[in-house]
FIZADREN-290767 format. One record per atom (N, C-alpha, C): x, y, z; residue in one letter; chain. Coordinates in pm, whole numbers, padded with zeros to 5 digits. Each point is the difference from the previous one (the first is absolute). Example, Ala and Ser with C-alpha at 12.3 -4.5 7.8 and 13.67 -1.06 7.14 Angstrom:
east: 01319; north: -00569; up: 00780; code: A; unit: A
east: -00089; north: 00119; up: 00000; code: A; unit: A
east: 00090; north: 00120; up: 00000; code: A; unit: A
east: -00035; north: 00105; up: -00072; code: S; unit: A
east: 00082; north: 00119; up: 00006; code: S; unit: A
east: -00077; north: 00109; up: 00073; code: S; unit: A
This chain:
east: 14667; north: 13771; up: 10212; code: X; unit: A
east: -00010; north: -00141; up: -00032; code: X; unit: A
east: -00095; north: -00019; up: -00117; code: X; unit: A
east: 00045; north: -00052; up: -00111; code: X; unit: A
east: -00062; north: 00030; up: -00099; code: X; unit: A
east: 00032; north: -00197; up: -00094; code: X; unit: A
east: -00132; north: -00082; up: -00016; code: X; unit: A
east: 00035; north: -00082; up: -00069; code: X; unit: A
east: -00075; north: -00013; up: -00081; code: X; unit: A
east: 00046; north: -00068; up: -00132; code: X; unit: A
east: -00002; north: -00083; up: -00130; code: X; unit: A
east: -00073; north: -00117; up: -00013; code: X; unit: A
east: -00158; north: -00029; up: -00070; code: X; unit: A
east: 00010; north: -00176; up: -00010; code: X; unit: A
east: -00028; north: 00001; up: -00152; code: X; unit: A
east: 00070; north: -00108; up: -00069; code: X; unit: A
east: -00006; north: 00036; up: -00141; code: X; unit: A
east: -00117; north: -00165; up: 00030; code: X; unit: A
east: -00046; north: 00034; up: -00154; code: X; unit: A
east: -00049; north: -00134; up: -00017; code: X; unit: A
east: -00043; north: -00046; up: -00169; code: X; unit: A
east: -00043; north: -00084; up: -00068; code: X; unit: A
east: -00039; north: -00019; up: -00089; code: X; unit: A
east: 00083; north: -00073; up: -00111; code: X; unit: A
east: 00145; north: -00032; up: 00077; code: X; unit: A
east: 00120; north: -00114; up: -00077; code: X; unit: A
east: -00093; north: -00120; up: -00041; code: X; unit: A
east: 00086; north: -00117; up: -00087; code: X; unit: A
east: -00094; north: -00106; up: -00036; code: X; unit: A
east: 00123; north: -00071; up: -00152; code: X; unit: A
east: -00034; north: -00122; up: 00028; code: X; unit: A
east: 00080; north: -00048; up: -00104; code: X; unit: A
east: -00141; north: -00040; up: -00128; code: X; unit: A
east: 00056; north: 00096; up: -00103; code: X; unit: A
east: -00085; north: -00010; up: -00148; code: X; unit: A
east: 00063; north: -00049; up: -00085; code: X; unit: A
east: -00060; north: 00002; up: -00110; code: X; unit: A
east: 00052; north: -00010; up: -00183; code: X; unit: A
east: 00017; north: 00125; up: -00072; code: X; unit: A
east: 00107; north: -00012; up: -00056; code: X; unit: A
east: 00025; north: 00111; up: -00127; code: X; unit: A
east: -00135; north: 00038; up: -00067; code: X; unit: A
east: 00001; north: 00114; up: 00053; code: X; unit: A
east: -00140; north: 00076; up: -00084; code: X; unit: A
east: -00100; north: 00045; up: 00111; code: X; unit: A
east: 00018; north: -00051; up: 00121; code: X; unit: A
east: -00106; north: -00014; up: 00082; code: X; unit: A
east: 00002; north: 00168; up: 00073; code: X; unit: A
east: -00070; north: 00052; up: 00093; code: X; unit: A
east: -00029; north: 00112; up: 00061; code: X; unit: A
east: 00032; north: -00052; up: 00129; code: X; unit: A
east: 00063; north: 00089; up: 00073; code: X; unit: A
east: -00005; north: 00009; up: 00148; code: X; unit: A
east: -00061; north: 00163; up: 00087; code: X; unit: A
east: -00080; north: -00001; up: 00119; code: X; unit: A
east: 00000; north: 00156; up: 00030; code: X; unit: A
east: 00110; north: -00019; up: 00158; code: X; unit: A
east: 00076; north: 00053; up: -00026; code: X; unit: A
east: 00070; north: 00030; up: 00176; code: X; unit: A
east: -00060; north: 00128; up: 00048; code: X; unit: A
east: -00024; north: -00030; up: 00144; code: X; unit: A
east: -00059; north: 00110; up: 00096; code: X; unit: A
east: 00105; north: 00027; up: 00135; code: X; unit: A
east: 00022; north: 00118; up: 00001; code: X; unit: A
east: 00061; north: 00000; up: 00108; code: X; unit: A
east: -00050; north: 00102; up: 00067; code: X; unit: A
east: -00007; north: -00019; up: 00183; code: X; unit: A
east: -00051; north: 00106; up: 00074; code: X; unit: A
east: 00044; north: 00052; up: 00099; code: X; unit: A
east: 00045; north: 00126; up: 00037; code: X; unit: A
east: 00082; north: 00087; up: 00064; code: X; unit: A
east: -00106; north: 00043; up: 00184; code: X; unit: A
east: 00065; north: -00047; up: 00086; code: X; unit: A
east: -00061; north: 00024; up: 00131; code: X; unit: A
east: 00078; north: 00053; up: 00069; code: X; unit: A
east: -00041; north: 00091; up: 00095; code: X; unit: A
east: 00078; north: 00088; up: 00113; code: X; unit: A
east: -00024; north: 00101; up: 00032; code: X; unit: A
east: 00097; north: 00105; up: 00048; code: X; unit: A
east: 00024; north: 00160; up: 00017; code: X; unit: A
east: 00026; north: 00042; up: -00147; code: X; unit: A
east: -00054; north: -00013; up: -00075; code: X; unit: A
east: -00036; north: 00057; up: -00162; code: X; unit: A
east: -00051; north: 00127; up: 00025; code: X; unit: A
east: 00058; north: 00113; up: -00052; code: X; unit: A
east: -00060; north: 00149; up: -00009; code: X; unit: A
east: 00022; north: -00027; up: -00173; code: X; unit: A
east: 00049; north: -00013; up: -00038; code: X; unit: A
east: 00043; north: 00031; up: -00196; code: X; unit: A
east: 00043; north: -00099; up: -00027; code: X; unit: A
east: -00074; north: -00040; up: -00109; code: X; unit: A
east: 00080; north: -00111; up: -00092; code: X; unit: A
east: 00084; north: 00090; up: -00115; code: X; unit: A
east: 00132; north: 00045; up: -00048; code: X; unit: A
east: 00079; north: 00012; up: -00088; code: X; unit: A
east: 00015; north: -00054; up: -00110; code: X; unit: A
east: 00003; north: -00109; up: -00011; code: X; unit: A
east: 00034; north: -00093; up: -00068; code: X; unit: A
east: -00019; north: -00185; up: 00000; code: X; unit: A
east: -00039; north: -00024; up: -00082; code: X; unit: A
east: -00048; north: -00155; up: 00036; code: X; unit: A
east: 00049; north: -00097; up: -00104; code: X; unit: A
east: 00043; north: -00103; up: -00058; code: X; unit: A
east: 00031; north: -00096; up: -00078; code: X; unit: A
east: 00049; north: -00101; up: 00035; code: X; unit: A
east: 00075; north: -00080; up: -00089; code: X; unit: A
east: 00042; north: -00110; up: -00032; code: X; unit: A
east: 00123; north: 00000; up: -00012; code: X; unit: A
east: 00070; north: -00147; up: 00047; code: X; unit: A
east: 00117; north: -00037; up: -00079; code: X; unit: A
east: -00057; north: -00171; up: 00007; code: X; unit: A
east: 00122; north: -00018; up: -00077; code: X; unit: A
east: 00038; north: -00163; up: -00024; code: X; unit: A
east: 00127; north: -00057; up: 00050; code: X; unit: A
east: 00014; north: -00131; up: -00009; code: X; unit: A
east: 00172; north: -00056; up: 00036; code: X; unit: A
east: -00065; north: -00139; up: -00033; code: X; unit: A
east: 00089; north: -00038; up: -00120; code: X; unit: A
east: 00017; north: -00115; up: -00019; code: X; unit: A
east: 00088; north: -00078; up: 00054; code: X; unit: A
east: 00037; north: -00096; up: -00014; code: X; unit: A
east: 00114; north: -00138; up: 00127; code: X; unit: A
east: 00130; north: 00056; up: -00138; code: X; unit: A
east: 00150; north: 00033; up: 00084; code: X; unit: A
east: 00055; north: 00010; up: -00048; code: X; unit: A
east: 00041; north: 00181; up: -00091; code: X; unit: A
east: -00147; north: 00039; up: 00027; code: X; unit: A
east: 00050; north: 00164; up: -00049; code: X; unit: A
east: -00085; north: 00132; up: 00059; code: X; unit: A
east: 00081; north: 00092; up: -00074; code: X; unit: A
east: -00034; north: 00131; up: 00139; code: X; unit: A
east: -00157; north: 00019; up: -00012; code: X; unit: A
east: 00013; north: 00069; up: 00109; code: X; unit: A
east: -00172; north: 00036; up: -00001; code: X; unit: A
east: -00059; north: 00136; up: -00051; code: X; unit: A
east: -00069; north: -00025; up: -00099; code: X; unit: A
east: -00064; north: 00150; up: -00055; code: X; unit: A
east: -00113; north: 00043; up: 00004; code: X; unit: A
east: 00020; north: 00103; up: -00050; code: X; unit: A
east: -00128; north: 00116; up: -00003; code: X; unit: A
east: -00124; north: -00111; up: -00145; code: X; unit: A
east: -00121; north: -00007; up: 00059; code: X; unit: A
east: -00085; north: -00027; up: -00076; code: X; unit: A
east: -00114; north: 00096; up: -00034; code: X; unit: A
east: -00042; north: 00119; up: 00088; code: X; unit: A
east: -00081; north: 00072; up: -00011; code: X; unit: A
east: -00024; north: 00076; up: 00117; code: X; unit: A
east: -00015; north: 00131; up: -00011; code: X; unit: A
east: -00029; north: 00101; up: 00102; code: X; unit: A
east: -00110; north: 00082; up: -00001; code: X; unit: A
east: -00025; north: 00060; up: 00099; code: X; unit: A
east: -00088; north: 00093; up: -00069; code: X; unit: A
east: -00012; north: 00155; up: 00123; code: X; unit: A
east: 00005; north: 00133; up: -00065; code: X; unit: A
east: 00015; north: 00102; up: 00151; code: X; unit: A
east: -00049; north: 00095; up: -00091; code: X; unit: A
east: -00068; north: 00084; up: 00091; code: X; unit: A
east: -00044; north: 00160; up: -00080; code: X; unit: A
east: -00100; north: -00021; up: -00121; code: X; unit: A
east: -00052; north: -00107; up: 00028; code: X; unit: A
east: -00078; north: -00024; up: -00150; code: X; unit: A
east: 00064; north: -00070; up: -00168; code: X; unit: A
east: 00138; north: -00021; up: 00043; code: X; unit: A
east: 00066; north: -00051; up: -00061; code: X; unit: A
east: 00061; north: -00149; up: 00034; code: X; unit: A
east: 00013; north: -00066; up: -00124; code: X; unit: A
east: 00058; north: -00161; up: 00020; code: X; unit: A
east: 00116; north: 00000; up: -00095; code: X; unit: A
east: 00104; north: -00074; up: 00025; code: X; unit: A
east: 00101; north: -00089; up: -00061; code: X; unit: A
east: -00031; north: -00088; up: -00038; code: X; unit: A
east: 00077; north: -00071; up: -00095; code: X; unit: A
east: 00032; north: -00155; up: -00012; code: X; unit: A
east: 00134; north: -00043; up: -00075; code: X; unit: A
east: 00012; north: -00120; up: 00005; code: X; unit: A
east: 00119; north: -00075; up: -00019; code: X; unit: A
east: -00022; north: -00032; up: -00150; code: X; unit: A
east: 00070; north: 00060; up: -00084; code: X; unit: A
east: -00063; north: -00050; up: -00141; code: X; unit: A
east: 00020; north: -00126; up: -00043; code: X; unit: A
east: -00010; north: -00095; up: 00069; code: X; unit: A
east: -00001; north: -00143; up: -00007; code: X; unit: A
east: -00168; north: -00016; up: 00046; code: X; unit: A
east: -00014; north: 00044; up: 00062; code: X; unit: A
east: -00189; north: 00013; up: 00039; code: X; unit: A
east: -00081; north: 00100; up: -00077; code: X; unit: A
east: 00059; north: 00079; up: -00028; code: X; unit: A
east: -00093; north: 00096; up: -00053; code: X; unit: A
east: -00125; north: -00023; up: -00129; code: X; unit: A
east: -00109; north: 00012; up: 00006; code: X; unit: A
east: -00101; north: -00025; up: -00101; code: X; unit: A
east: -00050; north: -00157; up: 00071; code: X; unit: A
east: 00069; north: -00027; up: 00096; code: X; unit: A
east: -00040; north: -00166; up: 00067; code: X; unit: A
east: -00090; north: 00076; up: 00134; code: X; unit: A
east: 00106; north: 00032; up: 00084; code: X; unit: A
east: -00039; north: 00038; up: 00131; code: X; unit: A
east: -00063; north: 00128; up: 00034; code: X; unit: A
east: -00067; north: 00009; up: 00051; code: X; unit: A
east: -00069; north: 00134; up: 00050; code: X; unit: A
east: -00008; north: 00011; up: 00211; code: X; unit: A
east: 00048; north: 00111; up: -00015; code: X; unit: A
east: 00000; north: 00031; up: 00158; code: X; unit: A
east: -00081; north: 00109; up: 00031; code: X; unit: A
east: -00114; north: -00045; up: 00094; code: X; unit: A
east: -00085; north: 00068; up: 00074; code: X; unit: A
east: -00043; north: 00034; up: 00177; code: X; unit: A
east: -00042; north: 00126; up: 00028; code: X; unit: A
east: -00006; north: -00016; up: 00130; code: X; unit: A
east: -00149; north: 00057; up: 00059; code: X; unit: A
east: -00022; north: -00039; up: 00101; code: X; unit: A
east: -00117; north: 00048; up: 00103; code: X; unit: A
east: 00066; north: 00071; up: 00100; code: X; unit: A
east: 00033; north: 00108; up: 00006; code: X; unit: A
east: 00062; north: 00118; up: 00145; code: X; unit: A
east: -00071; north: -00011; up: 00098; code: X; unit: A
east: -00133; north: -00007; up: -00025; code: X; unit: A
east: -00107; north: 00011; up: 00150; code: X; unit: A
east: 00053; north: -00127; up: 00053; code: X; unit: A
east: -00014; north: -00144; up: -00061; code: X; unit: A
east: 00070; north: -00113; up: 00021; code: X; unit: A
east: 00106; north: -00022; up: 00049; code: X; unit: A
east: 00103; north: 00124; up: -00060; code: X; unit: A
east: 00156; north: -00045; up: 00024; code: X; unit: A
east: 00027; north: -00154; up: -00075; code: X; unit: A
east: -00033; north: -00027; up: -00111; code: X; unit: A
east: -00024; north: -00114; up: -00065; code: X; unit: A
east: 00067; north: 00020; up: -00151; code: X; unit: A
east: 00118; north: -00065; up: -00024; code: X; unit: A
east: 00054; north: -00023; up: -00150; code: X; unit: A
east: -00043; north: -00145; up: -00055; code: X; unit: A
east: -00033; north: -00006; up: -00148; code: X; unit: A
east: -00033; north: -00076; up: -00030; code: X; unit: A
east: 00137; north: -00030; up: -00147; code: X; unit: A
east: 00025; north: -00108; up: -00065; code: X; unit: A
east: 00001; north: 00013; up: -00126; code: X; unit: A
east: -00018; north: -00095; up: -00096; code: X; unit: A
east: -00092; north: 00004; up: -00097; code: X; unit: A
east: -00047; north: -00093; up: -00079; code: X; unit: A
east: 00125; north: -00042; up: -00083; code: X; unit: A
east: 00003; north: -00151; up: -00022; code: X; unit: A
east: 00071; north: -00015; up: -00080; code: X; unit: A
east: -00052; north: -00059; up: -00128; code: X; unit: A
east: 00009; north: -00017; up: -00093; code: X; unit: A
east: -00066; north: -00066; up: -00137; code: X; unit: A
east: 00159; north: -00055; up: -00107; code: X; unit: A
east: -00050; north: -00110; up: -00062; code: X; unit: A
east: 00083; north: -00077; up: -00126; code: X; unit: A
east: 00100; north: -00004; up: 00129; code: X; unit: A
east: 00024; north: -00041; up: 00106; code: X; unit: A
east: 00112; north: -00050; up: 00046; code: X; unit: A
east: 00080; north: -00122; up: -00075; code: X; unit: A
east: 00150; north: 00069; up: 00050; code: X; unit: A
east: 00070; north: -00096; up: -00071; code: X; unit: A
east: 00122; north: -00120; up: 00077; code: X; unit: A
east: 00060; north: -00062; up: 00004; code: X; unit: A
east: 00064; north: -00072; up: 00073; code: X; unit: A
east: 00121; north: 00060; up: 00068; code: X; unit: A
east: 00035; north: 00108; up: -00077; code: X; unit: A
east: 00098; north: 00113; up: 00051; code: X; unit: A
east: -00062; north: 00101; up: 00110; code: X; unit: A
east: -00119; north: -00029; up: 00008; code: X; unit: A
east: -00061; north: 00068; up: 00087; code: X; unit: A
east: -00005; north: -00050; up: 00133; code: X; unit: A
east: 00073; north: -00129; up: 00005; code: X; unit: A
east: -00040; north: -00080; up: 00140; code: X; unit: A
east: 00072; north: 00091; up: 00109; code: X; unit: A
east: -00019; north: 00027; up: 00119; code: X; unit: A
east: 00136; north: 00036; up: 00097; code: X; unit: A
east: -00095; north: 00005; up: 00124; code: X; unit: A
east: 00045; north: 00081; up: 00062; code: X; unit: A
east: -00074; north: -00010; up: 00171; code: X; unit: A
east: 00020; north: 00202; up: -00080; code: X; unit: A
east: -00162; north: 00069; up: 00087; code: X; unit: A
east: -00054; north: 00119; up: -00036; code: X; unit: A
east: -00011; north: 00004; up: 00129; code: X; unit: A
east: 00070; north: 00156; up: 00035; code: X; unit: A
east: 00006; north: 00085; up: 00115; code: X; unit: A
east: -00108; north: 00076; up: 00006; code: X; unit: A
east: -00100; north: 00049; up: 00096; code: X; unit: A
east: -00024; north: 00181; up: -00059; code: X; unit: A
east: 00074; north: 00083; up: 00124; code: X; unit: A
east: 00026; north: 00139; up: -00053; code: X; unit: A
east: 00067; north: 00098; up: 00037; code: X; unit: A
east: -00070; north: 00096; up: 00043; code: X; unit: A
east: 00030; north: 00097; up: 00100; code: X; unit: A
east: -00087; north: 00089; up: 00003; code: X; unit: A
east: 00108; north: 00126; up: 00111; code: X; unit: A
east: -00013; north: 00099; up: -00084; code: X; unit: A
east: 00013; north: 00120; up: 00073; code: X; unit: A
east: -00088; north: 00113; up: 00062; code: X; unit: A
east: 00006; north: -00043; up: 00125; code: X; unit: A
east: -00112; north: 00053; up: 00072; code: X; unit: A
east: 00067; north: 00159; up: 00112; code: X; unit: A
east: -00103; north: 00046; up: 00032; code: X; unit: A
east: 00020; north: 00131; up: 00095; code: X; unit: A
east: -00075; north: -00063; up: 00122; code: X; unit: A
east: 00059; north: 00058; up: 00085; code: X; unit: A
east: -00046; north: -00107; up: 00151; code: X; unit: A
east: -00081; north: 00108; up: 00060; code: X; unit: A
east: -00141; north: -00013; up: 00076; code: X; unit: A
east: -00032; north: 00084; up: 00097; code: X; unit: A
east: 00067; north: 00066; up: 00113; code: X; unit: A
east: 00103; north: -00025; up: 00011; code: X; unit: A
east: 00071; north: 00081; up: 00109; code: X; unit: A
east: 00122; north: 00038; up: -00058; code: X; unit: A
east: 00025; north: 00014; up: -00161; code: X; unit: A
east: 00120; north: 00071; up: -00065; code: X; unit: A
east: 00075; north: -00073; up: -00040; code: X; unit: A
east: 00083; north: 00012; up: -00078; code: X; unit: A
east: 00105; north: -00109; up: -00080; code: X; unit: A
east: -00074; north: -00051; up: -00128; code: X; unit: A
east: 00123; north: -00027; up: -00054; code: X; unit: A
east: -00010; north: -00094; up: -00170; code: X; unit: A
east: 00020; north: -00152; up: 00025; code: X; unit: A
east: -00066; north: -00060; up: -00040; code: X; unit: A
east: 00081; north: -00157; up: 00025; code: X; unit: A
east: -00035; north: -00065; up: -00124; code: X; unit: A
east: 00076; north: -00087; up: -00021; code: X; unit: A
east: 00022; north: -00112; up: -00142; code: X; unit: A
east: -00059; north: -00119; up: 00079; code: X; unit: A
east: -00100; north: -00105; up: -00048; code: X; unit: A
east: -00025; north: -00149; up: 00044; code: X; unit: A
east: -00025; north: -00134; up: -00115; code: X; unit: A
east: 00050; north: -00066; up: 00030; code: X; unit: A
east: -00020; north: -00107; up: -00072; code: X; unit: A
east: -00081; north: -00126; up: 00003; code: X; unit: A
east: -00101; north: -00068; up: -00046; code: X; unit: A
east: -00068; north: -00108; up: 00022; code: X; unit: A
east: 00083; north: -00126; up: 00023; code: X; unit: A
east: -00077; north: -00074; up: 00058; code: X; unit: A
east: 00117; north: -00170; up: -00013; code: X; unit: A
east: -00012; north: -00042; up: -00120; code: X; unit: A
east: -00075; north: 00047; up: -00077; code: X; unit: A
east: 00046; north: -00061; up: -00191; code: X; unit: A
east: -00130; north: -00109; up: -00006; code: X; unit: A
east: -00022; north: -00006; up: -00133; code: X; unit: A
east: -00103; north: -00141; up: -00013; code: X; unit: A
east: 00051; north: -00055; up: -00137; code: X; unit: A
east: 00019; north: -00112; up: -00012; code: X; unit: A
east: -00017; north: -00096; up: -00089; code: X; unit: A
east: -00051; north: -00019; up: -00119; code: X; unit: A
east: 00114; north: 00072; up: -00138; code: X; unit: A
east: -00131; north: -00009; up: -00089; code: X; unit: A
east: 00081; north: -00097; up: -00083; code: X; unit: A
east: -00031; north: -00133; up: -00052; code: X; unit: A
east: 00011; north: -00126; up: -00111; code: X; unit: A
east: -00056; north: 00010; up: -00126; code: X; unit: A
east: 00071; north: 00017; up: -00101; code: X; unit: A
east: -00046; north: -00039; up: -00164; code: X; unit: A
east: 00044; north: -00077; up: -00078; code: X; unit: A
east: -00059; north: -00108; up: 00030; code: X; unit: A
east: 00041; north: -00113; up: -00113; code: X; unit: A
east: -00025; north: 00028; up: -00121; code: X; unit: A
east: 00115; north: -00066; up: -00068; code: X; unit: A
east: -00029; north: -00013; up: -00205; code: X; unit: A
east: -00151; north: -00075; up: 00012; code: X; unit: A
């Protein structure tokens, strides 16, 4: 049993910064993998940023904007966002591929938070 609370959505202005935090609780033996997606009203939901092995992704629509960071002892993804833009609005998942204390791989998803950018 392994859950997700994201937090740090917020309706801003073009240009403004947001930090989302999200935090991973349970039968956690390994975090794998941790990131982001997005879904705007009306279209699919994507990859915004990852990060595993010491390595991160991004969506080159974010890239040089967003930065994704984590705390492992935490079990804690974070990702800054900066110069947000109105294309940036959607509801933000975080993701996480975890190793369970009693064996298995599992994929989980947050309930999403709210991020708004007005012109």
């Amino acid at each position: 049993q392994v859950q997700l609370v994201e937090s740090g959505g917020a309706l801003v202005q073009a240009g403004d910064s947001l930090r989302l935090s999200c935090v991973a609780s349970g039968s956690i033996f390994s975090i794998n993998a941790m990131g982001w997606h997005r879904q705007a009203p009306g279209k699919q939901r994507e990859l915004v940023a990852i990060t595993w092995g010491g390595r991160t992704n991004y969506a080159d629509s974010v890239k040089g904007r967003f930065t994704i960071s984590s705390e492992n002892a935490k079990n804690t993804v974070y990702l800054q966002m900066n110069s947000l833009k109105p294309e940036d609005t959607a509801v933000y998942y975080c993701y996480l591929d975890a190793s369970l204390r009693l064996g298995g791989r599992r994929d989980y998803w947050g309930q999403g938070t709210q991020v708004t950018v007005s012109s």
